[in-house]
BASE-687234 format. One line per field, with one value per residue (C-alpha): x, y, z; residue in one letter. Coordinates in pm, whole numbers, m for minus. Example, Ala and Ser with C-alpha at 12.3 -4.5 7.8 and 13.67 -1.06 7.14 Angstrom:
! BASE-687234
east = (1230,1367)
north = (m450,m106)
up = (780,714)
type = (A,S)
//
This chain:
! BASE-687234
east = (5600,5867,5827,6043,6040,6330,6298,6611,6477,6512,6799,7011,7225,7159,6877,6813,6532,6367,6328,6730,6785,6931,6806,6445,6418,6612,6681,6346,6101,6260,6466,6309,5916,5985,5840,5878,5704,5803,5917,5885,6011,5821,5882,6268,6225,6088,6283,6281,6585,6635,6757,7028,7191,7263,7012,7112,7325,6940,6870,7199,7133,6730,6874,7146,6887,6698,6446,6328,6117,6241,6007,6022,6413,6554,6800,6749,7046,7238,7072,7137,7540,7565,7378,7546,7941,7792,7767,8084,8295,8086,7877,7618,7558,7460,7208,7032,6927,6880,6659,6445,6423,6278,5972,5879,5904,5690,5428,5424,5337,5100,4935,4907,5189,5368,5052,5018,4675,4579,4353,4013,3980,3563,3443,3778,3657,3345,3530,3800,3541,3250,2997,3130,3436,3206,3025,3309,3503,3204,3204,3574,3517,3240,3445,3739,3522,3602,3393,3618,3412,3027,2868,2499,2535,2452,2533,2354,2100,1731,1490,1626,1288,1441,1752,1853,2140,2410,2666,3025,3276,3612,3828,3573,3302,3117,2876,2956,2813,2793,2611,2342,2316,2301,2015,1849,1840,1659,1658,1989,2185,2503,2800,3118,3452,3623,3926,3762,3556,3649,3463,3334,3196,3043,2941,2629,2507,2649,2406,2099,2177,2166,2403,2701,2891,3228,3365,3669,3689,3978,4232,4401,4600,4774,4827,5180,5180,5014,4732,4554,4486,4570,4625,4281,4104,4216,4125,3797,3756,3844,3617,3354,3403,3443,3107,2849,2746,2963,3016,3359,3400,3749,3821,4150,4510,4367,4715,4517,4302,4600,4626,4309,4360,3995,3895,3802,3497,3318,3030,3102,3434,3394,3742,3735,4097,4060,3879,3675,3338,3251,3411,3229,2917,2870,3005,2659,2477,2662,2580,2239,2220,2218,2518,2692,2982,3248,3598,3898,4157,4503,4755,4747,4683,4755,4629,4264,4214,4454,4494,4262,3951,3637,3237,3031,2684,2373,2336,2037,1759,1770,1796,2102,2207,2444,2401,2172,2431,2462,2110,2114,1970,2139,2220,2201,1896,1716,1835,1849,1478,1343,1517,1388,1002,1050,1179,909,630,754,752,417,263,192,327,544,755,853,1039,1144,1256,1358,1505,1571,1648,1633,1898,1783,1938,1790,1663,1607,1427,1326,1156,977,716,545,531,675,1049,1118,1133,1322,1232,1415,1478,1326,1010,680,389,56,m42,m403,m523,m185,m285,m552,m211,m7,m229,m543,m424,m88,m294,m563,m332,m135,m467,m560,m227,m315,m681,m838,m976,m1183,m1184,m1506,m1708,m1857,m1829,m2110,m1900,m1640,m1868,m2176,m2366,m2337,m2531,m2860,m2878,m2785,m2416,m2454,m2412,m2155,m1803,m1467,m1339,m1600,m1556,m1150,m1158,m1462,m1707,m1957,m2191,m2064,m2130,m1808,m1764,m2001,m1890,m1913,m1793,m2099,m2366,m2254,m2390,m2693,m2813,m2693,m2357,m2382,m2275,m2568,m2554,m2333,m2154,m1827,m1703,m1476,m1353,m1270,m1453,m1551,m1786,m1593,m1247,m1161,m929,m954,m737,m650,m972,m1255,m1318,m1560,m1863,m1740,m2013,m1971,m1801,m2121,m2313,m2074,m2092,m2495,m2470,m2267,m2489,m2819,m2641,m2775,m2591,m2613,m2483,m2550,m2310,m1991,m1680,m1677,m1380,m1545,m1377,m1591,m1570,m1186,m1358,m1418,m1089,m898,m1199,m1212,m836,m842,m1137,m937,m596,m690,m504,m504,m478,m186,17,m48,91,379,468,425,522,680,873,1065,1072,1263,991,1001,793,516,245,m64,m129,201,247,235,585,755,821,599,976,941,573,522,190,m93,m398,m568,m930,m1133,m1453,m1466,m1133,m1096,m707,m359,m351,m17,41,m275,m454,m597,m887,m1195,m1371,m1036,m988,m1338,m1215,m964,m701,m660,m850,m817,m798,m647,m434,m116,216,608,870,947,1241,944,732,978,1067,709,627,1011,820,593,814,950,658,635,972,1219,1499,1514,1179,865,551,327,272,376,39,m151,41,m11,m389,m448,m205,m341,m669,m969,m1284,m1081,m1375,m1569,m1341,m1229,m851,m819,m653,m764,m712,m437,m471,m343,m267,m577,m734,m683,m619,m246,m152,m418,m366,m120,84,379,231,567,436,403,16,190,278,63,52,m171,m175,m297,m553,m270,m32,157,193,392,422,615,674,786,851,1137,1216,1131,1003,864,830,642,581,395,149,m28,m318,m113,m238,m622,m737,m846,m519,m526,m206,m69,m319,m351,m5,25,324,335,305,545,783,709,736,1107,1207,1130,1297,1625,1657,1935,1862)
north = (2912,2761,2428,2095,2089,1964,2278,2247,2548,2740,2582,2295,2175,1817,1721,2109,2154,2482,2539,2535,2707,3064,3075,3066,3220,3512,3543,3506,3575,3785,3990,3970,3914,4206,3987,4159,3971,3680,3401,3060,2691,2383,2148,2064,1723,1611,1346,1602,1778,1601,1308,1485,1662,1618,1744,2096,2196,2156,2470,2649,2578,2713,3015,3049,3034,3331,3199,3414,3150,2786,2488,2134,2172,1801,1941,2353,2382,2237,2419,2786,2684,2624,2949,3169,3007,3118,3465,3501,3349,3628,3352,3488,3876,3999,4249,3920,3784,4148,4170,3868,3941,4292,4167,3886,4159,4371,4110,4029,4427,4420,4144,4301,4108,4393,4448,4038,3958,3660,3425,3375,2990,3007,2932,2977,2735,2877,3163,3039,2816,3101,3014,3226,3029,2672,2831,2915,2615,2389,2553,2528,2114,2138,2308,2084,1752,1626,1337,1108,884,867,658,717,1038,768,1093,1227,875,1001,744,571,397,156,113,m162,25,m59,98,m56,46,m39,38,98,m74,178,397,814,1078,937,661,894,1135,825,742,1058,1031,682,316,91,m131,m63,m310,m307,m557,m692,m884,m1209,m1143,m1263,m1152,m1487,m1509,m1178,m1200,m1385,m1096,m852,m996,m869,m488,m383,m50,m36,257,133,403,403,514,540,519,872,725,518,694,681,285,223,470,262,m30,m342,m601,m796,m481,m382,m717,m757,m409,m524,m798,m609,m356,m636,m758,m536,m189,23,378,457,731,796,1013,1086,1133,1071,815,580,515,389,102,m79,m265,m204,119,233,m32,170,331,658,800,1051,1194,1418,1442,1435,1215,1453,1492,1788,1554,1241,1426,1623,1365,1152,1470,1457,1124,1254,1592,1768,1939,1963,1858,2038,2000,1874,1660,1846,1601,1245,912,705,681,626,938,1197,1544,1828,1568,1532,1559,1853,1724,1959,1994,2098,1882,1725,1857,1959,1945,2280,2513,2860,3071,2925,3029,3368,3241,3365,3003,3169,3331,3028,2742,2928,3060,2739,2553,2824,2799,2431,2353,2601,2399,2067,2252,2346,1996,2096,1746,1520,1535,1745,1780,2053,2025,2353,2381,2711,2719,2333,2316,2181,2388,2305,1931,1850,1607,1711,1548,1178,929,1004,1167,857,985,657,637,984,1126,1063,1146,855,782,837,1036,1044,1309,1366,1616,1674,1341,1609,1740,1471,1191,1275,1635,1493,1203,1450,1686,1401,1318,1602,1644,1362,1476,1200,1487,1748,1977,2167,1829,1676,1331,1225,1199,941,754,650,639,992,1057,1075,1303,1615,1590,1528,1892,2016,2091,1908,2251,2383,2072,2057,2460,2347,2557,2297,2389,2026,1959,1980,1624,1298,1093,798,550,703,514,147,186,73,344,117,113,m225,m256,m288,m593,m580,m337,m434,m777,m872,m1140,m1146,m1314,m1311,m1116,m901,m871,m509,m477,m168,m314,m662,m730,m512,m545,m384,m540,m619,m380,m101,80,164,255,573,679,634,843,1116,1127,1189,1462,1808,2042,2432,2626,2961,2878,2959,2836,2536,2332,1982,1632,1497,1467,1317,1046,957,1048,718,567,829,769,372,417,700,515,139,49,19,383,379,155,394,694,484,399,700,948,849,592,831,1115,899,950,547,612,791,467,381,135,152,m123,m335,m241,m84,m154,19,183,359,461,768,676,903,939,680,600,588,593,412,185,155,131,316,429,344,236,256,600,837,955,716,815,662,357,255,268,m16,269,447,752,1088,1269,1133,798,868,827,944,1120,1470,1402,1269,1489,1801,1587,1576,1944,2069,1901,2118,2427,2329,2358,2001,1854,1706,1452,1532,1413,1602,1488,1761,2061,2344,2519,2237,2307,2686,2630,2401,2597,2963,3105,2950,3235,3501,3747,3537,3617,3241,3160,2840,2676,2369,2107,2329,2569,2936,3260,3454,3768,3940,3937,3779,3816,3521,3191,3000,3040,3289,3675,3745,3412,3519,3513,3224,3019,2743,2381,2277,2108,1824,1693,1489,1810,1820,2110,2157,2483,2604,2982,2985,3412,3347,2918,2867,2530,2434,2113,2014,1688,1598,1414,1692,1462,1228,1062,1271,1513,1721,1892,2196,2429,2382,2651,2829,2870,2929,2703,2617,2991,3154,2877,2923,3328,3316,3141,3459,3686,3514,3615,3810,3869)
up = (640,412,353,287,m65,m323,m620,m885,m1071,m762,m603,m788,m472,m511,m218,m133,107,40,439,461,111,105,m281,m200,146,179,m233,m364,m65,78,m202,m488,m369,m79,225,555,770,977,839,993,917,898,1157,1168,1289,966,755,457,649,980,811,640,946,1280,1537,1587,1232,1093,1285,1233,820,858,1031,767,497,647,907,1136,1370,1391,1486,1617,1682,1742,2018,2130,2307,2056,1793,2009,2036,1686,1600,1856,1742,1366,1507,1660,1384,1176,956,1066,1035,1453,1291,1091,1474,1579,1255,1335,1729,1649,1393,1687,1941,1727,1680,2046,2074,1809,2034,2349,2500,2650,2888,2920,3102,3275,3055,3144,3179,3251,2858,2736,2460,2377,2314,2093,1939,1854,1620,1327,1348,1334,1026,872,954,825,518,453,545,252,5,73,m31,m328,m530,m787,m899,m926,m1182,m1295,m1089,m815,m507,m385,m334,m501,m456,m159,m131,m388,m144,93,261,517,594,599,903,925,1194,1509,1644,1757,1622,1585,1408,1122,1167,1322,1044,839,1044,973,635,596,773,695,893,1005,1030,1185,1058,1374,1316,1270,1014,648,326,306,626,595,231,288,542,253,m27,139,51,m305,m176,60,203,249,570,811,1121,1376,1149,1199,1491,1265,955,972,922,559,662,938,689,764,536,582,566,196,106,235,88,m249,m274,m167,m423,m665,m573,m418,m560,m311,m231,m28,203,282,602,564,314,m14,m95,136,m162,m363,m104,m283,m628,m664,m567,m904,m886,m631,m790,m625,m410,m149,m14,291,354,748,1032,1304,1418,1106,831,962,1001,644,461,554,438,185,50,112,m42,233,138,m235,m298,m587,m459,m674,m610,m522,m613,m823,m635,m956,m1280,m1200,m961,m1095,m989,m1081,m1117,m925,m972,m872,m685,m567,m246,m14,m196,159,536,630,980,1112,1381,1362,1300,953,850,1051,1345,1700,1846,2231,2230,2055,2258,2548,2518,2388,2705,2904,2784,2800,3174,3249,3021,3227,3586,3548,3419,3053,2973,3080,2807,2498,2169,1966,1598,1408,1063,822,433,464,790,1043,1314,1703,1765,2165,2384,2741,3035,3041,2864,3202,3526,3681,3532,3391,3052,2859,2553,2286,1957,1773,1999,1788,1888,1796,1553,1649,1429,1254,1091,848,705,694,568,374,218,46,m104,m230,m352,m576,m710,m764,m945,m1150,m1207,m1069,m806,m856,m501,m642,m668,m377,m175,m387,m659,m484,m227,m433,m66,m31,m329,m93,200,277,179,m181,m262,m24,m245,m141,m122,145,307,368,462,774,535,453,727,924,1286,1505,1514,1650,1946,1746,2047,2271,2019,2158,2529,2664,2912,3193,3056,2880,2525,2255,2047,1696,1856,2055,2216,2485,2252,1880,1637,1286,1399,1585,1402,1474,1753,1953,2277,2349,2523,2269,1994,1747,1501,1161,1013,1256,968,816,1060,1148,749,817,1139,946,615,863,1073,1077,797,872,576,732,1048,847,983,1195,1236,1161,1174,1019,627,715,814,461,260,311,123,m176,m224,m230,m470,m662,m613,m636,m335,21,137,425,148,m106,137,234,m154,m321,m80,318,202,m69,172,405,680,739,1096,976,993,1164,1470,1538,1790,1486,1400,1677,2061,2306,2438,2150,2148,2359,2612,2579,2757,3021,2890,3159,3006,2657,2581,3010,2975,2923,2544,2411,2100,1990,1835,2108,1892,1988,1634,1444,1697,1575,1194,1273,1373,994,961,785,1067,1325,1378,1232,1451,1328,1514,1538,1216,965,1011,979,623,499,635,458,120,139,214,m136,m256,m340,m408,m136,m232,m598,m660,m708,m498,m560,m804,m703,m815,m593,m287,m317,m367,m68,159,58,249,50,178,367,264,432,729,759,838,700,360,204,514,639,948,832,1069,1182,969,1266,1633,1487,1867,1997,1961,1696,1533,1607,1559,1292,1115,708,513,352,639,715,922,1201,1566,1769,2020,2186,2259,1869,1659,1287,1119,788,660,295,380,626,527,908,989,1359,1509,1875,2048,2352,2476,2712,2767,2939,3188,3082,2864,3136,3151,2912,3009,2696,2575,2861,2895,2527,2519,2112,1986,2273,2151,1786,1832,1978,1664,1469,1806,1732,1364,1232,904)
type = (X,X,X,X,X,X,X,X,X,X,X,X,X,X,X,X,X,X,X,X,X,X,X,X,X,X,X,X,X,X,X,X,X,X,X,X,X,X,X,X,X,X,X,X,X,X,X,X,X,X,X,X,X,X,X,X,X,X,X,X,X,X,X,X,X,X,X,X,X,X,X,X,X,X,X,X,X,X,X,X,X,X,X,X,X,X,X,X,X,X,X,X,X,X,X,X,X,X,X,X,X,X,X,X,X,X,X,X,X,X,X,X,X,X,X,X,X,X,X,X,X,X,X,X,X,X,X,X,X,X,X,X,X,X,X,X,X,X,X,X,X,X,X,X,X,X,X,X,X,X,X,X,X,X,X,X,X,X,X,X,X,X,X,X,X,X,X,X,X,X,X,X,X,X,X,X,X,X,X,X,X,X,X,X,X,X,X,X,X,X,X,X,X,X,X,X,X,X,X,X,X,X,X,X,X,X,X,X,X,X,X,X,X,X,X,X,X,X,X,X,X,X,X,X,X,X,X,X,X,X,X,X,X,X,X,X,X,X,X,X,X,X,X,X,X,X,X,X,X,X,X,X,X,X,X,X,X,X,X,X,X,X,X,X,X,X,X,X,X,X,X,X,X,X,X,X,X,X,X,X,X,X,X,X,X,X,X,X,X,X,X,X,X,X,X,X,X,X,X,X,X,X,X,X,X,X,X,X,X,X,X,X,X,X,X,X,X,X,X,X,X,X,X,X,X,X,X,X,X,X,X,X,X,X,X,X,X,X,X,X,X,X,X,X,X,X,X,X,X,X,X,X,X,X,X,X,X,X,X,X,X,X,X,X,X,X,X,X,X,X,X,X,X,X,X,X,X,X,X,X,X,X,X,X,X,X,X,X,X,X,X,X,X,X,X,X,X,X,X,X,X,X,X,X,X,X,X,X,X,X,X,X,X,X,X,X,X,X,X,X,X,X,X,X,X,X,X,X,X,X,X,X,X,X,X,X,X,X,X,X,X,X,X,X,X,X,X,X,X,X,X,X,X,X,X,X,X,X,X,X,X,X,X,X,X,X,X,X,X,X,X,X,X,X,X,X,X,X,X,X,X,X,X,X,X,X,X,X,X,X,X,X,X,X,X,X,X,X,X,X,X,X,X,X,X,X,X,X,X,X,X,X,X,X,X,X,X,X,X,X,X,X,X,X,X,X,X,X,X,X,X,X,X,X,X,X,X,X,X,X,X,X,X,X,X,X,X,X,X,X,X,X,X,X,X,X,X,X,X,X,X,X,X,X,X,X,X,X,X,X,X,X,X,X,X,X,X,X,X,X,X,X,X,X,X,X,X,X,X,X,X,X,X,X,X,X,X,X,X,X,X,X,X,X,X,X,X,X,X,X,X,X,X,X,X,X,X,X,X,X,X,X,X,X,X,X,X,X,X,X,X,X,X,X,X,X,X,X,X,X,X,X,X,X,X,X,X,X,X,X,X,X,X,X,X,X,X,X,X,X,X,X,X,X,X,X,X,X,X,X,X,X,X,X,X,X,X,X,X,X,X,X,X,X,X,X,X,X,X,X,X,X,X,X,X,X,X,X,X,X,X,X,X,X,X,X,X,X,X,X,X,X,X,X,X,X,X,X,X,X,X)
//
């Protein structure tokens, strides 16, 4: 395709297209350079050469030049008279059309055409659209991003715990893709200039964020007239980069920049060249570092951004968000199977709801909601909505606070409890090692039904135990209408210090000595212990959910319901921990208590699939996480890291996780219906959510179904690699 350009050195007619010029097409593409192919215009209704002639002598000059295929003609029939008058007046050699007509017919064969077919409409755009051509296609839309400007190497954002974000949009009011990957990343605002606004109305509003990220949306459709931008929009735009610390993302023709007098005071520039749903959506991951960025600029915008420049950024410190193909994964057979296993999970009562989260190599690649908050089919899952943990709570709570102690040697994993809780210095704990402990070693009981020791035997609660009212005496609230003795606290570590220990049973999963770790770590860390997770490590991950009694901070809509107590609590759990043992320590325990979605918790597992590092910042060594995640007494036939649930010794075809699952892989699941498992072998990282003892605990298909390892297994089935 020959375009509309003005070339002297080529051809000196004053004004020369290179579409209509003899010189270049037939002379040097076709002469000297030896093209035989087809040769085609650009689009004749241009102003580069439309202007210049009258419709139809455009197309008799392109044909003149050498054109074989002619586009966008102002007038056809026109054009053909012109052409065919050419030819008989013997301007125009007959063989040159013959010439022409022959390579198009020749194509056409090459094509099939002579045998034409009638298209298949049923998935015609699945087909045209196949997933090789989205992987390829989103890696073109990478490559083609091009950064020119970023200060401080501010992209991609590190510790966006420091960050007040919101993001900027001009053009649209409504949120797109964009928004939601934003969303993914971390919490920020997002707000949207309508035509009333000023930057001094809005400037107040603007002062609460110490980061903006300036965006525009919509403005494709009206490129043509000074690239979408109105007037008020480049000057609110302008103050705002004169006065808030700013990052622009510009969707479309990089000139648009040149419309700003200040766009050189953004701290970072992010040009994407076009406006759809891939450019919108990787250009949030790419703020993020879920993808890098190390395009240059093509032509010059002014003196500021000239051509040739632009910044090269690292990409997947964060989740990326693609499709399976991309990391060897066949797209069909996984969402098909996993849709399959779940409408049959749902059909036969397993739970009312699920969620499945899977990621590869950092990408998070499947991400689906199915069924309800409860068999009433009124509320739907959703994305966002935060489950209870249960047991999960082991790996996500107490083991990455022991492990960054440990890190800091303020642990020792071969000492005992003794050593941290002075009470446990008597008894039959004081010699049992942290490390026999966290891998259910110690010789522990199961667990203690802690709740079961404040009945009378007619049903009545014993005194100092719990209150229908609150009190001073009674401050811990386990529903709105119990409440628990101030001093309750110690009578469970009493009850746990005088229960049996067997250290010839061997392994035992105990929940027992989790009790106990939120205390060692505010003793070890000098603060409260669910501040000190959210400070030094959920909070920098992103993973803004992942928090205890959640009904403190979130609406019950968002809460998913689990089971109905019937026996201690006597109401509908939601929002409130399902465990009765963690209720009873004021909702915070080191086993169970902890809430997040499905997105947080795949952040905080991905961590430790990186052996410690997610964001650009390192939370754990790499030599810690190995330890606690690698078997700790495998000759003593036990299947279990430090805290962290490993693949069975044997027998890999019973119970979790997947059979294929690597020696390395690791994770754990939950009382309440959750499971979370990572394999640093294949980079294959599984997340489920349900709440399978909604409405009681009674109901146990998820394991006799097998649900969470048939599910986990058809990730590795749909491999490629």
């Amino acid at each position: 395709m020959v375009a509309h350009l003005n070339i002297p050195a080529l051809d000196p007619a004053p004004g020369q297209a290179s579409t209509l010029s003899r010189n270049i097409v037939t002379g040097l593409l076709k002469d000297s350079l030896g093209f035989k192919g087809i040769v085609f215009t650009d689009a004749l209704n241009m102003k580069g050469v439309a202007k210049y002639f009258e419709p139809g002598e455009v197309d008799l000059n392109a044909c003149l030049a050498g054109n074989d295929v002619l586009l966008y003609s102002l007038d056809v029939s026109k054009g053909i008279a012109l052409i065919l008058k050419a030819v008989k007046d013997g301007k125009i050699d007959e063989g040159t059309i013959d010439s022409s007509v022959r390579k198009i017919l020749s194509l056409k064969f090459w094509a099939g055409l002579d045998d034409l077919q009638p298209v298949e409409l049923e998935d015609l755009a699945e087909d045209l659209n196949s997933p090789g051509s989205t992987v390829l296609l989103r890696k073109l839309t990478a490559a083609s991003f091009t950064l020119l400007k970023n200060d401080g190497n501010l992209l991609p954002l590190k510790r966006i715990d420091t960050l007040r974000i919101a993001s900027l949009t001009l053009g649209d009011s409504r949120q797109d893709i964009f928004h939601e990957r934003l969303d993914d990343y971390t919490l920020m605002d997002h707000i949207f200039l309508n035509e009333k606004d000023t930057y001094q109305t809005m400037k107040p509003g603007l002062d609460r964020y110490n980061l903006l990220i300036v965006n525009f949306a919509g403005l494709s459709q009206y490129a043509s007239r000074n690239f979408g931008l109105q007037e008020g929009y480049v000057e609110i735009v302008d103050q705002v980069l004169l006065n808030h610390p700013s990052v622009i993302v510009w969707n479309g023709n990089p000139y648009g920049l040149d419309r700003f007098n200040h766009a050189d005071r953004a701290l970072s520039v992010l040009v994407t060249y076009q406006e759809n749903k891939y450019t919108r959506d990787m250009s949030a991951q790419a703020i993020f570092g879920g993808i890098g960025v190390n395009g240059r600029l093509p032509v010059s915008i002014n003196d500021r951004f000239p051509a040739g420049i632009g910044m090269t950024t690292a990409g997947n410190i964060r989740f990326g968000y693609t499709i399976p193909e991309e990391v060897e994964l066949d797209g069909e057979k996984l969402g098909n199977g996993l849709d399959s296993l779940a409408a049959y999970a749902l059909r036969e009562g397993v739970a009312p709801g699920l969620q499945l989260l899977v990621a590869r190599d950092k990408k998070v690649v499947f991400h689906k909601t199915y069924g309800f908050h409860t068999y009433d089919s009124l509320e739907k899952v959703r994305e966002d909505d935060l489950y209870d943990f249960a047991s999960v709570t082991k790996i996500t709570s107490s083991l990455p606070a022991l492990m960054r102690l440990h890190d800091q040697q303020k642990l020792d994993i071969d000492a005992t409890l003794a050593d941290y809780i002075r009470y446990f210095r008597h008894g039959s704990k004081k010699d049992i090692p942290i490390r026999r402990m966290l891998s259910h070693t110690g010789g522990l009981q199961s667990w203690i039904a802690f709740w079961t020791t404040t009945l009378r035997k007619n049903g009545k609660y014993k005194c100092r135990t719990l209150s229908y009212d609150s009190s001073a005496r009674f401050p811990v609230k386990l529903t709105d209408n119990l409440y628990l003795f101030k001093n309750y606290k110690k009578k469970i570590y009493r009850m746990f210090r005088k229960s049996p220990v067997n250290p010839d049973q061997g392994y035992v999963y105990s929940d027992l000595s989790f009790y106990f770790w939120p205390e060692v770590v505010e003793n070890l860390a000098g603060m409260d212990y669910e501040q000190y997770l959210k400070d030094s490590i959920y909070h920098i991950l992103g993973a803004n959910t992942l928090t205890y009694n959640p009904n403190q901070f979130y609406e019950l809509e968002r809460i998913i319901p689990t089971e109905n107590d019937t026996f201690f609590r006597k109401i509908q759990i939601h929002g409130l921990v399902h465990d009765e043992g963690a209720a009873m320590m004021n909702g915070k325990s080191g086993h169970a208590g902890l809430f997040g979605t499905a997105t947080d918790l795949a952040k905080l597992m991905q961590m430790y699939l990186s052996m410690g590092e997610y964001g650009g910042y390192r939370f754990i060594s790499r030599p810690t996480l190995k330890m606690f995640t690698s078997y700790q007494y495998a000759n003593e036939h036990v299947h279990r890291g430090l805290g962290f649930d490993k693949p069975p010794l044997k027998d890999k075809e019973k119970g979790m996780p997947a059979k294929d699952a690597g020696e390395d892989s690791f994770g754990h699941s939950g009382y309440t219906g959750t499971f979370t498992w990572a394999d640093p072998e294949t980079g294959i990282l599984f997340v489920f959510m349900s709440n399978r003892v909604y409405p009681t605990r009674q109901n146990n298909k998820i394991a006799n179904l097998s649900i969470r390892p048939k599910m986990h297994q058809l990730i590795y089935d749909a491999r490629t690699d």
